[in-house]
C-alpha positions in Angstrom: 12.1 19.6 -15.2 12.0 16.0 -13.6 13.8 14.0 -14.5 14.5 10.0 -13.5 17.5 8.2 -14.8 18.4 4.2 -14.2 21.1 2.6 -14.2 22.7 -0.6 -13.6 20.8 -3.8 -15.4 22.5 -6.4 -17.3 22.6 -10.0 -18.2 22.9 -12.3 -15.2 22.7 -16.1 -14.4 19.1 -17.7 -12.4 20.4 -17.5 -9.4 22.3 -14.0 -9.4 21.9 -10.5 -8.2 21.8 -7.1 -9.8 21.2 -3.6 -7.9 19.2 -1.1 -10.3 19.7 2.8 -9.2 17.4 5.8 -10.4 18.9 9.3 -9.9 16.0 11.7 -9.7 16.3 15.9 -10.0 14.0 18.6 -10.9 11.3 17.9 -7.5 11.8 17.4 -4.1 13.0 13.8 -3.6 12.7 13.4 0.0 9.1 14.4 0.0 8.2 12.0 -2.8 7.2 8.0 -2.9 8.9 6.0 -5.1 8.0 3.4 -7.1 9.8 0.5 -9.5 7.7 -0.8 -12.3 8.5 -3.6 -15.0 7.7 -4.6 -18.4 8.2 -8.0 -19.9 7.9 -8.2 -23.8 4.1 -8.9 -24.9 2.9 -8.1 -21.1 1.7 -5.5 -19.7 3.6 -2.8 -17.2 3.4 -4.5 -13.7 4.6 -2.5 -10.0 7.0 -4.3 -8.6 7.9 -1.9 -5.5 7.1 1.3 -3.6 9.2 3.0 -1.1 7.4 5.5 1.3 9.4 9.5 1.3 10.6 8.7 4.4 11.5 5.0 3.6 10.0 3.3 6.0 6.9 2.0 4.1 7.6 -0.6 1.4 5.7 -2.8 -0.4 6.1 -5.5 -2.8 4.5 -7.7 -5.7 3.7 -11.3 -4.9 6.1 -12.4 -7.1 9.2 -10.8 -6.1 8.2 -10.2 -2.3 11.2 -12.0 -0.3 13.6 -11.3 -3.1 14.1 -7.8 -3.7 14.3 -5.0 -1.6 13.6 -1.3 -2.2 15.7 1.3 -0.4 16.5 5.4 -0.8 19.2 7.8 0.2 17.5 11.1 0.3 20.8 12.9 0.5 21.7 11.5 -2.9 18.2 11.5 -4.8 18.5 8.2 -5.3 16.2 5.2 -4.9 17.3 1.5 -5.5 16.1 -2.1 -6.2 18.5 -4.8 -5.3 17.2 -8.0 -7.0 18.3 -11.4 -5.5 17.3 -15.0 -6.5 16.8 -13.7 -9.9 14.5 -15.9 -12.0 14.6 -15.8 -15.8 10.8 -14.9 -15.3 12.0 -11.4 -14.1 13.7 -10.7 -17.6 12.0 -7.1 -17.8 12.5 -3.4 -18.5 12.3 -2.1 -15.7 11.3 1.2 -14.9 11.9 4.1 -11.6 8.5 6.1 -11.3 7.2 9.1 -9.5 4.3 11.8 -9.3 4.8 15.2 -9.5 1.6 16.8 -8.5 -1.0 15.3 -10.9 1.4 14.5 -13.7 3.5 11.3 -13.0 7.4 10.6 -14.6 9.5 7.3 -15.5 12.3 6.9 -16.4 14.2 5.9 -19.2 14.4 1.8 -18.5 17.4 -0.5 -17.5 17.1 -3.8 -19.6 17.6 -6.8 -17.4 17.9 -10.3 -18.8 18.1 -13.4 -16.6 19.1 -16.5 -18.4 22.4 -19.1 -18.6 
């Protein structure tokens, strides 16, 4: 079955960085968009990214446009969201997405908290 797992949030400082991965299985990555999402607590789920199958189309929210960047390796079934600049505004679940056919997956969440 598909299947999306996250990994590596935390707690960082304003200011810092922190790379997110999603390992994906059960479809066929390379022929699949891929999307981050987030969720702040009492707000509503927002996309922050897409990546194209191929990886050369990305886009971006507003708010994080210039500061994060969405990338793949298709070998690995991975896709990835380094966040730079982080602001405490991006404290968020945040969440690695995909459609399979008509039924769409997330993942699991990786918690990450930006504050001193």
């Amino acid at each position: 079955q598909v299947r999306l797992v996250e990994s590596g949030g935390g707690l960082v400082q304003p200011g810092g960085s922190l790379r997110l991965s999603c390992v994906a299985s059960g479809f066929t990555f390379r022929t699949s968009a891929m999307r981050w999402y987030r969720q702040a607590p009492g707000k509503e789920r927002e996309l922050v990214a897409t990546i194209s199958s191929n990886g050369i189309n990305r886009n971006y929210a507003a708010s994080v446009k210039g500061r994060f960047t969405i990338s793949r390796d298709n070998a690995e079934n991975t896709v990835f969201l380094q966040m730079n600049s982080l602001k405490p505004e991006d404290t968020a679940v945040y969440y690695c997405h995909t459609y399979h056919g008509l039924l769409q997956y997330w993942g699991q969440g990786s918690q990450v908290t930006v504050s001193s």
